[in-house]
Each structure stands twice: as structure tokens, then as C-alpha cells.
Backbone bond lengths (Angstrom), bond angles and torsions (degrees), N, CA, C in turn:
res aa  C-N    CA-C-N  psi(-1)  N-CA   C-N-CA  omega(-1)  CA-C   N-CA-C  phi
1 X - - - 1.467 - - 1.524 109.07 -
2 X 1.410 112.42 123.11 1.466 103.43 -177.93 1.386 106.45 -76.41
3 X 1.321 117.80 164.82 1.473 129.44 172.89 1.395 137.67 -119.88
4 X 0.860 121.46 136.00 1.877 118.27 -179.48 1.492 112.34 -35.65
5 X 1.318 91.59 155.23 2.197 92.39 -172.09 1.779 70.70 -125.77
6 X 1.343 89.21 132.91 1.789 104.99 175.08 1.238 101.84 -139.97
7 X 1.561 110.48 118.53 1.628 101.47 165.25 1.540 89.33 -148.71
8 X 1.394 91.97 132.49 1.453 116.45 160.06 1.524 154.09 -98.29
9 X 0.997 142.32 135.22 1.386 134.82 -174.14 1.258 120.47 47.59
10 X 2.034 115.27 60.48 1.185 103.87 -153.67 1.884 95.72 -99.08
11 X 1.533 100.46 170.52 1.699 96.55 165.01 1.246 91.45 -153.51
12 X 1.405 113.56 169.59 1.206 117.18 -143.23 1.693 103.28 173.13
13 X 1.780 122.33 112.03 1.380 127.57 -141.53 1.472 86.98 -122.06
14 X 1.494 102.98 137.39 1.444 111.27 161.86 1.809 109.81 -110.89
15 X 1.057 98.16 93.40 1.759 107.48 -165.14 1.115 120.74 88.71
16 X 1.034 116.82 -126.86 1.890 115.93 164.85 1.505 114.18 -104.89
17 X 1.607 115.19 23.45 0.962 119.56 159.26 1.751 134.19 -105.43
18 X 1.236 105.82 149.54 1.575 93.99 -170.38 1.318 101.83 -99.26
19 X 1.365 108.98 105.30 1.724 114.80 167.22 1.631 114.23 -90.22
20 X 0.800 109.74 -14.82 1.664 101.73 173.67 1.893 108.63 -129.86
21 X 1.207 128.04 117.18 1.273 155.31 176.02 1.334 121.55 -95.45
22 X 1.116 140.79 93.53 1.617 127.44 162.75 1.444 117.86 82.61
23 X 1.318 112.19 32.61 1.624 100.61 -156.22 2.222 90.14 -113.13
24 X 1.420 88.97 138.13 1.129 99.12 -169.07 1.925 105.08 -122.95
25 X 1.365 130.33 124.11 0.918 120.02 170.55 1.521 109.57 -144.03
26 X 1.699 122.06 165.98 1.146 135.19 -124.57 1.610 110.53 -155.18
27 X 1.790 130.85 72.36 1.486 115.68 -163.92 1.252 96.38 -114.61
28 X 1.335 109.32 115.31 1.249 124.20 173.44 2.053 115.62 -67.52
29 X 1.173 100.01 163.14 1.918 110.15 -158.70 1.661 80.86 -78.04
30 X 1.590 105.78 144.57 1.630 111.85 -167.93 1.033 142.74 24.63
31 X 1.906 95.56 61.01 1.670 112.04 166.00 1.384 118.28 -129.03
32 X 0.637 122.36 166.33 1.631 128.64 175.93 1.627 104.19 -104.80
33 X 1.511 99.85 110.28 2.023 98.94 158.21 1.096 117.55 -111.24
34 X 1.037 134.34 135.60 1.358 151.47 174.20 1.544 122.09 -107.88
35 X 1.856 119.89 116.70 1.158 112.41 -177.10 1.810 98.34 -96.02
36 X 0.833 97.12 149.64 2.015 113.78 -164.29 1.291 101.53 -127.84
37 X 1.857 115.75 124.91 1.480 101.44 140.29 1.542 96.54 149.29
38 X 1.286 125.77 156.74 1.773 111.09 -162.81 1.110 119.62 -58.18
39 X 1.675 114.11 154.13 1.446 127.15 -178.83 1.442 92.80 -42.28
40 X 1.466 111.54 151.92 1.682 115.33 143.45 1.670 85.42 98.07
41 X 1.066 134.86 -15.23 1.576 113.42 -162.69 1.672 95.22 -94.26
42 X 1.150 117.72 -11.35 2.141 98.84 -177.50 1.588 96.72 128.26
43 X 0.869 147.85 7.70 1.515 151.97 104.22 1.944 118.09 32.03
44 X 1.003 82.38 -91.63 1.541 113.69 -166.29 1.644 101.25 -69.87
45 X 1.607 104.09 -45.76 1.290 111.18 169.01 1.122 144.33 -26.81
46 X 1.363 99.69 -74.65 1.541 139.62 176.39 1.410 118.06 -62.66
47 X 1.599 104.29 -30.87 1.319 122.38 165.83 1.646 119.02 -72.86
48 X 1.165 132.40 -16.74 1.249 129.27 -147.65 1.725 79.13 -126.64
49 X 1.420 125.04 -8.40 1.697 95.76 -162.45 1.882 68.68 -109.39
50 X 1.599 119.90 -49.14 1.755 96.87 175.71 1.307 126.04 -10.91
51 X 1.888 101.32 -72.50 1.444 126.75 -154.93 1.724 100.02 -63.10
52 X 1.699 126.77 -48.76 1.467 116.31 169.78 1.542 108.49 -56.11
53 X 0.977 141.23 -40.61 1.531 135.30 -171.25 1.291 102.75 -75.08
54 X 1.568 134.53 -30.39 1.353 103.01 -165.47 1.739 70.46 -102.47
55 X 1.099 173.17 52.80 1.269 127.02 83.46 1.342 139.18 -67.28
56 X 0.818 90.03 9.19 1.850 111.13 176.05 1.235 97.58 -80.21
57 X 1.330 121.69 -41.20 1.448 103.25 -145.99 2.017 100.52 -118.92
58 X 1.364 98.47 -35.43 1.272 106.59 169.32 1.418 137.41 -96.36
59 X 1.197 106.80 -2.81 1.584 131.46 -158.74 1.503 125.15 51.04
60 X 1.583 105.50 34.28 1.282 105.27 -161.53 2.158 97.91 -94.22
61 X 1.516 104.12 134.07 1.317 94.12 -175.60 1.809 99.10 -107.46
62 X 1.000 103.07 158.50 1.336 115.37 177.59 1.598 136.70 -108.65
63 X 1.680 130.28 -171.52 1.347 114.91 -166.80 1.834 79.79 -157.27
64 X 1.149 104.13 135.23 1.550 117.72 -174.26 1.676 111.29 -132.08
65 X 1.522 113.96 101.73 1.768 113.15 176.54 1.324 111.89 -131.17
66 X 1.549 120.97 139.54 1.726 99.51 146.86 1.516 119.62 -105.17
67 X 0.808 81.43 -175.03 1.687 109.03 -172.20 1.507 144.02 -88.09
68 X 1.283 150.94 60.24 1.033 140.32 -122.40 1.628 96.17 -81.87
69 X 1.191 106.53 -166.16 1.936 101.86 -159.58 1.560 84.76 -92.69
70 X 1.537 97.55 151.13 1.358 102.03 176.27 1.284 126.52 35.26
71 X 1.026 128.16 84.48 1.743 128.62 -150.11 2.047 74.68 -120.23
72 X 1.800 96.67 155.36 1.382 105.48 -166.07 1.352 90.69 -93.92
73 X 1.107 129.10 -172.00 1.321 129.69 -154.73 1.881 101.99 -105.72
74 X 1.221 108.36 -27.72 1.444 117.35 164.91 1.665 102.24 -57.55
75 X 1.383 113.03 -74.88 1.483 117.02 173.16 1.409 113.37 -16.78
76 X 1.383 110.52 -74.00 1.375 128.78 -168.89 1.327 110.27 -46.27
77 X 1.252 127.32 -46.87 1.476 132.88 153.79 1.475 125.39 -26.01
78 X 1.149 98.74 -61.87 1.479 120.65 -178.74 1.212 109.36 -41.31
79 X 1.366 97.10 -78.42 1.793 125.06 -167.32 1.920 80.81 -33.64
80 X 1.458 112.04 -89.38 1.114 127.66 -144.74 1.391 114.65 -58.49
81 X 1.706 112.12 -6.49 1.628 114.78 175.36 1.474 78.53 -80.47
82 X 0.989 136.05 -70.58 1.659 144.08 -141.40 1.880 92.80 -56.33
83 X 0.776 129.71 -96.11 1.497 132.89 166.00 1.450 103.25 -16.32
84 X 1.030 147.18 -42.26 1.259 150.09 179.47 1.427 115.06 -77.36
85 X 1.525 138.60 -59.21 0.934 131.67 -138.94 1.464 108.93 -137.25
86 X 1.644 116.66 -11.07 1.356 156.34 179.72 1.749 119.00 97.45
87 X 1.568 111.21 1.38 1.060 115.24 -158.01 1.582 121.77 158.61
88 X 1.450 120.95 141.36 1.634 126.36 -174.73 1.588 96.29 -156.47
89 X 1.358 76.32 174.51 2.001 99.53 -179.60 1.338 105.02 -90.43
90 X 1.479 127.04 98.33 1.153 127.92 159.54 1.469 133.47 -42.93
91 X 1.472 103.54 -11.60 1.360 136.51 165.41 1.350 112.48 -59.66
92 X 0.949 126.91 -59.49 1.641 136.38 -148.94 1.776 94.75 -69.55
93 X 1.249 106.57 173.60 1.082 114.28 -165.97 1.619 97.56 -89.40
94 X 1.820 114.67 161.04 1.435 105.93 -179.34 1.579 111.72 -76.69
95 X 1.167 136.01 -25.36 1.347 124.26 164.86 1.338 128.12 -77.76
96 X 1.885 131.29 16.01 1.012 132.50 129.61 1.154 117.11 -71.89
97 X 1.141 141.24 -53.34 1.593 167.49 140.24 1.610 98.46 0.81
98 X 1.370 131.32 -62.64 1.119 122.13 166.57 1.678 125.62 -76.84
99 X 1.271 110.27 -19.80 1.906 118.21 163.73 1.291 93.67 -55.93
100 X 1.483 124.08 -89.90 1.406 112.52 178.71 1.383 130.00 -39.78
101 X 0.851 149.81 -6.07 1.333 148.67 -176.06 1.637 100.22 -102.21
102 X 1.340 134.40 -52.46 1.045 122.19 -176.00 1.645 124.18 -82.10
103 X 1.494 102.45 3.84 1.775 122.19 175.67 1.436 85.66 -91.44
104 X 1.540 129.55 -61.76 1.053 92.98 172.89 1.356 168.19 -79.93
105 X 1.526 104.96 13.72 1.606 129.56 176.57 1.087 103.89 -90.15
106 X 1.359 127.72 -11.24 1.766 134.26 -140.18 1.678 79.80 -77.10
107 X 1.455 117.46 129.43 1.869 113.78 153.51 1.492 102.72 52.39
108 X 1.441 107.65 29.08 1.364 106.18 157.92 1.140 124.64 -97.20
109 X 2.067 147.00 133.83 1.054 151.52 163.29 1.342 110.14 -61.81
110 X 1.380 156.83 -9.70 0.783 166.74 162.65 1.758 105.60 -30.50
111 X 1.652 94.70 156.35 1.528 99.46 -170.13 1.450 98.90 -137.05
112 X 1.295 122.75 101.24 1.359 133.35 -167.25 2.012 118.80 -86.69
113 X 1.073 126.06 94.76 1.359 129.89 -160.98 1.813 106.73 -93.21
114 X 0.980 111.71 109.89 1.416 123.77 -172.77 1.524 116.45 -95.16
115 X 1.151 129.77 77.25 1.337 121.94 -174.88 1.610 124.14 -116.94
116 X 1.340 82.46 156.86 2.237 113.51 -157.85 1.638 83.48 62.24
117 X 1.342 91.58 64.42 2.120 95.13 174.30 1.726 93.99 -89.90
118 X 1.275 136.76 16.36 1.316 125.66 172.58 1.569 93.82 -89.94
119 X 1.587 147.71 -2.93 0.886 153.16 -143.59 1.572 89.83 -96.81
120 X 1.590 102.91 -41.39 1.625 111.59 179.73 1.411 123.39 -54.15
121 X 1.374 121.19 -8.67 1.564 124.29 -172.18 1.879 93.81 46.84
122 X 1.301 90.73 -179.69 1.684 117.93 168.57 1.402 113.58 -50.14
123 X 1.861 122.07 -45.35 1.253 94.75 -155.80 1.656 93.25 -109.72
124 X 1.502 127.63 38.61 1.298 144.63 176.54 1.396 110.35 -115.39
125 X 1.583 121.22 -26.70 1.377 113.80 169.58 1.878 108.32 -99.32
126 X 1.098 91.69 -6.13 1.816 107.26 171.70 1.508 108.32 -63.08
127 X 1.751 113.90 -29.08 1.378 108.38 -164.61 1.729 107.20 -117.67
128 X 1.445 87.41 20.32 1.850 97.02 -161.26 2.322 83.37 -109.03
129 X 1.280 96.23 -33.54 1.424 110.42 178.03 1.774 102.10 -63.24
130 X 1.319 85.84 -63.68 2.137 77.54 -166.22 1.575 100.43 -40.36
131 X 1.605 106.55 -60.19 1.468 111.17 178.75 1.501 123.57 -32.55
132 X 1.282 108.94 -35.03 1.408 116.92 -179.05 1.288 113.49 -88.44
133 X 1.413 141.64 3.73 1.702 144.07 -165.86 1.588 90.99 -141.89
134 X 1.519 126.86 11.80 1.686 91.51 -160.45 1.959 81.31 -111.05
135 X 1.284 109.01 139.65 1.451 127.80 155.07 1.948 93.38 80.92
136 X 1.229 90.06 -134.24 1.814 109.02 -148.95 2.238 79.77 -95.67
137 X 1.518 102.98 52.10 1.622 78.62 -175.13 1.547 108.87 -93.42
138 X 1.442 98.24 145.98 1.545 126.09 -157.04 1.655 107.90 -147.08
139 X 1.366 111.21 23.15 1.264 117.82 162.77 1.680 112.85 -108.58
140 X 1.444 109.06 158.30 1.799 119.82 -179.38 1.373 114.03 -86.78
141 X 1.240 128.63 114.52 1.389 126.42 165.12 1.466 124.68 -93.06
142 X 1.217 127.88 109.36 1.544 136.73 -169.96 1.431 107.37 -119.71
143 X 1.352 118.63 130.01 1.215 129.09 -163.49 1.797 117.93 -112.07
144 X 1.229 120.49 118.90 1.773 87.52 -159.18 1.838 92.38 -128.18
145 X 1.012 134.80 161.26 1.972 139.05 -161.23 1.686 104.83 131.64
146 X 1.796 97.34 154.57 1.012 127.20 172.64 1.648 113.57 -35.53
147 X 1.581 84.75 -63.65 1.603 72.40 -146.81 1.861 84.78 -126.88
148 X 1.384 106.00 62.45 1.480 120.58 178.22 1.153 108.57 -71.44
149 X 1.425 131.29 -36.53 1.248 118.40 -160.71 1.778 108.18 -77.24
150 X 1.312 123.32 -40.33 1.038 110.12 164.47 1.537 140.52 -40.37
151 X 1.516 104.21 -39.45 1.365 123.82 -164.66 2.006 97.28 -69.22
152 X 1.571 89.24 -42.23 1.604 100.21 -161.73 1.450 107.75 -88.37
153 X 1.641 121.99 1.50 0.976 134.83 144.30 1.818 142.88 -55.58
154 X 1.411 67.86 -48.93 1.665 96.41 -177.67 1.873 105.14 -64.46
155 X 1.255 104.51 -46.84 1.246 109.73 -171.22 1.615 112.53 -79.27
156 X 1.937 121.12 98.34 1.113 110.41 160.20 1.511 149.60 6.51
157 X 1.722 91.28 -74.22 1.655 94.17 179.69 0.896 135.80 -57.38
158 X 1.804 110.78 -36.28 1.248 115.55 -167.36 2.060 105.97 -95.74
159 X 1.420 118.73 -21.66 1.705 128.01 152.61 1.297 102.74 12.25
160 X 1.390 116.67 -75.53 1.096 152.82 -128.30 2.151 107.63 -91.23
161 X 1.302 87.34 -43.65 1.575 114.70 170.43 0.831 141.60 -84.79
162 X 1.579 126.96 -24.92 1.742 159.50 133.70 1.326 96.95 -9.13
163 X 0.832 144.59 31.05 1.752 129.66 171.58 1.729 135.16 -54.19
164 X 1.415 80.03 -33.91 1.647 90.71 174.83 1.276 120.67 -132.07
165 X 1.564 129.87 117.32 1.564 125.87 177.84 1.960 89.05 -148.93
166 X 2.205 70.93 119.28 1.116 97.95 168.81 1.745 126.23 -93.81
167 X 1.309 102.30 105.97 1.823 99.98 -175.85 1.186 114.38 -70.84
168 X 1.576 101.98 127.66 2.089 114.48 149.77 1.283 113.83 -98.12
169 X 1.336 116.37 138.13 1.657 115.38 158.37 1.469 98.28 -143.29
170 X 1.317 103.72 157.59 1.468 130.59 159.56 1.150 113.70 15.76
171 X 1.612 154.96 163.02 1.264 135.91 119.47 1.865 99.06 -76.84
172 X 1.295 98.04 170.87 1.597 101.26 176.40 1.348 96.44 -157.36
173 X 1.805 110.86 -172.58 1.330 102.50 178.61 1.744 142.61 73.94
174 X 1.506 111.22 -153.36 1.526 112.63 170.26 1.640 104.01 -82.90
175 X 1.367 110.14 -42.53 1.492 124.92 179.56 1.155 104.20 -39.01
176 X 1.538 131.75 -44.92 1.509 130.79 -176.52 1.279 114.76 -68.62
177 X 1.549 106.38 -52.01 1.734 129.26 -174.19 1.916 83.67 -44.03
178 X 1.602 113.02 -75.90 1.314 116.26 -153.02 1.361 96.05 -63.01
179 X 0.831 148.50 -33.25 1.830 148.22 164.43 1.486 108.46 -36.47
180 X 0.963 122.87 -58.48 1.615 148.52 -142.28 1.912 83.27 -80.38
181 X 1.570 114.62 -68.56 1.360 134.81 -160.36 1.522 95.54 -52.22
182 X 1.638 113.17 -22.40 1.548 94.20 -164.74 1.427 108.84 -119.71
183 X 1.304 101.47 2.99 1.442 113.00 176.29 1.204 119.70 -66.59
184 X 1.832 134.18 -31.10 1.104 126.19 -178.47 1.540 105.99 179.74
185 X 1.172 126.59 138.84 1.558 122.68 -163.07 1.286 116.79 -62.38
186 X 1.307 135.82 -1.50 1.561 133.95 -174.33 1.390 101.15 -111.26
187 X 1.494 119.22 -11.78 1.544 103.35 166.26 1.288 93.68 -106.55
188 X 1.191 137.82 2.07 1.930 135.82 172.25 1.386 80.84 -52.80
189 X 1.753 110.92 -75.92 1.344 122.59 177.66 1.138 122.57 -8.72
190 X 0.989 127.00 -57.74 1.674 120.64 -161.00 1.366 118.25 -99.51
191 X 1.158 117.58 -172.87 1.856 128.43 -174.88 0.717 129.11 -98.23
192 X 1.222 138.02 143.16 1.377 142.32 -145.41 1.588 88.72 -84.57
193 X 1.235 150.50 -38.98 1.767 131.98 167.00 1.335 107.77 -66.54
194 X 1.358 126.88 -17.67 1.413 99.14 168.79 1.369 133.11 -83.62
195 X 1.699 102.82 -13.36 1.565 105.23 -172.57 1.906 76.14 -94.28
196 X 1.095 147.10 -48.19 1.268 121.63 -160.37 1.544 113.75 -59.48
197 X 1.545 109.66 -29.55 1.526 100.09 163.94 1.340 142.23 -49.19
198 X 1.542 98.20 -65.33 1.739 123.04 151.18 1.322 97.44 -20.38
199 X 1.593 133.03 -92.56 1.392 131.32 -167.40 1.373 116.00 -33.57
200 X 1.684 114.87 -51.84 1.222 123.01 -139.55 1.902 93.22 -74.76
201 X 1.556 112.11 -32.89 1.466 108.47 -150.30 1.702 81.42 -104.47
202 X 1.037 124.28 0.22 1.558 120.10 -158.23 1.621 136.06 -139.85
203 X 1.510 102.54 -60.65 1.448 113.41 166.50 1.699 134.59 -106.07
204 X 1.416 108.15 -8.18 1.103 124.85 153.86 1.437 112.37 46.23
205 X 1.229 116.14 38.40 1.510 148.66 146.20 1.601 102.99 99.73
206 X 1.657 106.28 -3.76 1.480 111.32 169.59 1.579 134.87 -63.41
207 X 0.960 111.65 143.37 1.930 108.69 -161.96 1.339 110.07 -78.15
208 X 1.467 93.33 -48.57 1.984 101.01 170.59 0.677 94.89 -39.26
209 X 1.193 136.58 -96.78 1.759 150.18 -156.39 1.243 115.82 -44.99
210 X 1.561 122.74 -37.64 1.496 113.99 167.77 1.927 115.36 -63.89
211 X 1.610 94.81 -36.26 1.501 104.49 172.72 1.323 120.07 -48.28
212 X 1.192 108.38 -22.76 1.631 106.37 -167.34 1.154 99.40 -102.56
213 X 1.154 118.65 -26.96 1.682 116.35 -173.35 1.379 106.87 -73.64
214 X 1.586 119.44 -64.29 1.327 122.22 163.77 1.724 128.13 -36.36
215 X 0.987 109.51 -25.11 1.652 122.69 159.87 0.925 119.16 -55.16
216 X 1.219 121.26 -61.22 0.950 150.22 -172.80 1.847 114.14 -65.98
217 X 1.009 96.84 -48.63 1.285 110.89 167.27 1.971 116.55 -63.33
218 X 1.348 91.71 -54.44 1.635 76.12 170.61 1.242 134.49 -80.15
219 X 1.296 106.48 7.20 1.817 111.70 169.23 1.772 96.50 -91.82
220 X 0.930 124.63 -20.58 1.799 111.00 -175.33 1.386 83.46 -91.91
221 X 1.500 135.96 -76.69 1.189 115.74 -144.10 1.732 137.68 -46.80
222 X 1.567 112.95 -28.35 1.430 97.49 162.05 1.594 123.96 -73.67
223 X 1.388 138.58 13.93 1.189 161.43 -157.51 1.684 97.79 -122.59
224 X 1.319 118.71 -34.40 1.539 114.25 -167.71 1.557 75.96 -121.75
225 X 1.251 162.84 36.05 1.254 141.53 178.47 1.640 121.79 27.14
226 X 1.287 105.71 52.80 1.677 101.75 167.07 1.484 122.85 -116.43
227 X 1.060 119.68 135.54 1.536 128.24 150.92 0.848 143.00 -82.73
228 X 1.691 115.04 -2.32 1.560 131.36 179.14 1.974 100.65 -146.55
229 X 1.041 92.53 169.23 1.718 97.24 151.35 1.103 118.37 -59.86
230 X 1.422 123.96 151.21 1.533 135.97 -173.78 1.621 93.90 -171.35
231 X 1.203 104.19 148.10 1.938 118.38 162.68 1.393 95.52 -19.65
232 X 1.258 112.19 -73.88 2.073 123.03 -145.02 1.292 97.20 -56.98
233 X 1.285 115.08 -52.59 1.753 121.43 -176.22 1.530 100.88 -61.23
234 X 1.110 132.62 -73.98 1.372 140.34 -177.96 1.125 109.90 -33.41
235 X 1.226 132.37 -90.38 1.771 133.27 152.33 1.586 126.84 -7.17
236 X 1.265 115.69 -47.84 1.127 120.74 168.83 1.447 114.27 -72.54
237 X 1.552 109.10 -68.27 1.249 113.94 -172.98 1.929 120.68 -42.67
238 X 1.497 101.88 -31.86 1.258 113.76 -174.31 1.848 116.02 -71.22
239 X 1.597 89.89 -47.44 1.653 110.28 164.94 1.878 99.77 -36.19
240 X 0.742 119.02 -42.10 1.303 134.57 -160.57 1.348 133.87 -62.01
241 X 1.820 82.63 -51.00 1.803 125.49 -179.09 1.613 80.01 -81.53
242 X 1.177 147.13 -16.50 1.486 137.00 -173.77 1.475 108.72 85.45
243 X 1.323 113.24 13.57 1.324 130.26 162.61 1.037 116.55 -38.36
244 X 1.314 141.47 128.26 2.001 130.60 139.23 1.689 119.00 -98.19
245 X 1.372 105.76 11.34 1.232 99.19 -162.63 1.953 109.72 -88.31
246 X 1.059 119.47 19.68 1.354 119.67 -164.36 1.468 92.18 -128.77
247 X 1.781 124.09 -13.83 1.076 121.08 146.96 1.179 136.71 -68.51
248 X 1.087 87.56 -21.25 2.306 106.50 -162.41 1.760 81.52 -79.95
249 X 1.755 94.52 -69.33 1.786 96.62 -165.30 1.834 106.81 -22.92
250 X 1.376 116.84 -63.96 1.431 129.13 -172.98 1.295 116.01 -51.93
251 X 1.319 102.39 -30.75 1.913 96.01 -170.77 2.355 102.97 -88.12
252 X 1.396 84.81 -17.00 1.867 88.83 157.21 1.137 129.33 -109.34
């Protein structure tokens, strides 16, 4: 019998920062949740500090893949024995390929994480569904991509099963500014127009993307002598990110 995944009031630090606060979520036994919403916004995150807590707490272990676009149905096998089981004969024919695969989900607790699962089109979450209804199944299916909800919309079978989609978007705003200030002392450092620039031409309230920039940033700045943002750092650092926009800004 599968069972409820309950975790509550979770938090969860990326350094000495607290990126996840209070967050409580709830997947009921034969549903489909889906976390939604652009790369870079806390996604992957949120997912990875869940999946350690509910083995923490439930002993439930998990299986983590993505998906390449339209993956053939042999493929699709593959991937998901390999993530599943550590490994198969790419050899074997695809209707062994799916015998094994569904012996091994069979009365499994397992919590299967499907990500850039919009990669699956319609007839990729069509085969992620049978998998999910066939026999004594007692494993979690979690679905994680941009623009999942459409995909997992589109597809009939699963309509019906969608129960839970958890949205990310952007930070924006003061929320970002005060995000930004506490994220790490060299953007404490700086001004609120310089990080709104940065965003505006660059990171677009995404963390990845601030991650990389800020990386990036602290390998130039003892090289340019900075402790905060400044033009030289910004300009450079952005050059970097493969930016042109700190060129463009200058040449208007």
C-alpha cells in the first residue's frame, strides 16, 4: 500500500544561507506532483532537500533522471532501468526492457523524480502513466520542468492524476533586493541599482544565474581589488557570463 509523503515545516540552507523557510508539502498515494516554473528559480533545490528528509524520516529512497526531448520508447526504458536499478543491457530487446522495468517498480516504495519531464511530450508521460497504474504500484511519481504543466495537461491519462503542482517563479522586487543583501557579503556590498541591473540585463531573478555570476565575481574581484560591485567587476564579470549587455548599456 503506498503511503502519504508528509513533510512539514521544512528549512533547508544553501551555505549559511537559508533558502528554504517553512515550506510544507503533502503527496498523496496515486498522484502525480509536479514542481513547475523556470530553470534557476529553486526547482531542483527544494527537490533535493524534500527527497533527503523524506528519507530521513520515512526511509523512502529515491531515483533521479532527465529526459532528453522525445526520447524513443526503447531509450525511455533504458534511462529509467538505469536510474532505477543502477543499470541494464541496452542490448536486450525493448519488450524485455519494459518486463524488467515494471518487475522492478512492482511493490516498490521508491520515489521516482522525473526531470525537464516536459522533454517527454504526450506520448512519454503516456508511458510514465501505464508505469504508474500497472499492478500492486506503490511507488511516488514527481515530475519536475518549465513548462510541465502544459505537457502533463495535455496528456489525458495523467489530467486526472495531476494533483499536486508546486509553483516557482522569479524573485522580483524588494524581495529580491532583500534576498540578494543576504545572500553573500559582496552583494550586501553593493546597491540596490547595481544588483537591479545585473538582474535586469542578466539573471532575471534566477539563482543559478545569480550563482554563476557571483562566482564569477569572486574570482575577479581580488584581481580588480573589490569588495563590492563596481563598473570593472560588473563589466567584466558579465563579459564572462557571455553577457553583452554592460557593453550595449555603455555604448547608450
Amino acid at each position: 500500500m503506498s503511503k502519504r509523503i508528509e513533510i512539514v515545516r521544512l528549512s533547508a540552507f544553501y551555505g549559511s544561507f537559508k533558502a528554504i523557510d517553512d515550506m510544507s508539502l503533502t503527496i498523496e498515494p496515486k498522484s502525480v506532483t509536479a514542481f513547475i516554473g523556470p530553470s534557476g528559480c529553486g526547482k531542483t533545490f527544494a527537490l533535493e532537500a524534500f527527497l533527503a528528509t523524506a528519507r530521513q524520516v520515512q526511509g523512502r529512497q529515491h531515483s533521479y533522471l532527465e529526459m532528453p526531448v522525445d526520447p524513443a520508447p526503447k531509450e525511455f526504458n533504458v534511462r529509467m532501468l538505469t536510474a532505477i536499478t543502477g543499470g541494464c543491457d541496452p542490448r536486450s530487446p525493448n519488450y524485455a526492457l519494459s518486463d524488467q522495468l515494471v518487475e522492478a517498480l512492482h511493490g516498490s516504495n521508491r520515489i521516482v523524480v522525473v526531470d525537464e519531464a516536459h522533454n517527454l511530450g504526450v506520448k512519454g508521460l503516456q508511458r510514465l502513466r501505464y508505469l504508474h497504474q500497472r499492478g500492486e504500484f506503490t511507488w511516488t511519481l514527481i515530475l519536475s520542468g518549465a513548462t510541465i504543466a502544459q505537457a502533463l495537461f495535455s496528456a489525458d491519462e495523467l489530467k486526472t492524476r495531476g494533483e499536486g503542482l508546486v509553483q516557482f517563479s522569479p524573485l522580483t522586487g524588494p524581495e529580491l533586493l532583500a534576498t540578494l543583501h543576504a545572500f553573500h557579503p559582496l552583494l550586501a556590498a553593493s546597491t540596490n541599482d547595481q544588483l537591479r541591473f545585473v538582474d535586469a540585463q542578466y539573471c532575471h531573478g534566477r539563482f543559478r544565474l545569480w550563482a554563476k555570476f557571483l562566482r564569477i565575481c569572486l574570482e575577479l574581484a581580488p584581481k580588480l581589488k573589490a569588495t563590492a560591485l563596481n563598473d570593472k567587476l560588473i563589466g567584466v564579470a558579465l563579459a564572462a557570463c557571455g553577457s553583452d549587455a554592460w557593453r550595449s548599456a555603455k555604448r547608450a
